[in-house]
C-alpha positions, 0 to 999 in steps of 0.5 A: 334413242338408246338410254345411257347407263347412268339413266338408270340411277335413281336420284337417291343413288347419284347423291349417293355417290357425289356424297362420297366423291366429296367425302372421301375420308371417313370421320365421326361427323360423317354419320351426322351428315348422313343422317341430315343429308338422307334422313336415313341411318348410317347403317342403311345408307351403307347398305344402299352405298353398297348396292350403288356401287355394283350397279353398272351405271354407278361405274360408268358415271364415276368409274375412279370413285366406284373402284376405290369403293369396291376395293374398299369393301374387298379390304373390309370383307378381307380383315373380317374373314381373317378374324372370323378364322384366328382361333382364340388364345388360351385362357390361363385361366383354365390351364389352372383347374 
């Protein structure tokens, strides 16, 4: 008997992506529902998200909700590698001395 790709989530994992599916926007409650939810910070829930969702079997269970997170991150590693890379305004100040 062949193993389907979703057997190899683990339980954390699957409530991890139905906590998504049926949170899709991001608000100041959700940290509160993450710590009660997975007794875990917020912090480390995003880094378990972020594994998820690079598994193949977290793709093939929920391939629309995988997607949209992937791209998600992209947009967010996008945004902070172009402010990573904008070279600071003068300070006045300094033209001064």
């Amino acid at each position: 008997m062949t193993a389907l790709p979703t057997d190899e989530l683990s339980e954390l994992d699957k409530r991890v992506l139905a906590f998504e599916h049926d949170r899709a926007q991001h608000d100041r409650t959700k940290e509160a529902e993450i710590r009660v939810e997975f007794d875990m910070s917020p912090a480390r829930y995003y880094q378990v998200l972020n594994r998820v969702i690079d598994l193949p079997a977290a793709l093939a269970l929920d391939p629309q909700l995988v997607g949209r997170l992937q791209r998600l991150r992209q947009a967010r590693t996008r945004a902070r590698a172009a402010r990573a890379f904008v070279a600071p305004a003068p300070d006045p100040r300094e033209e001064e001395r």
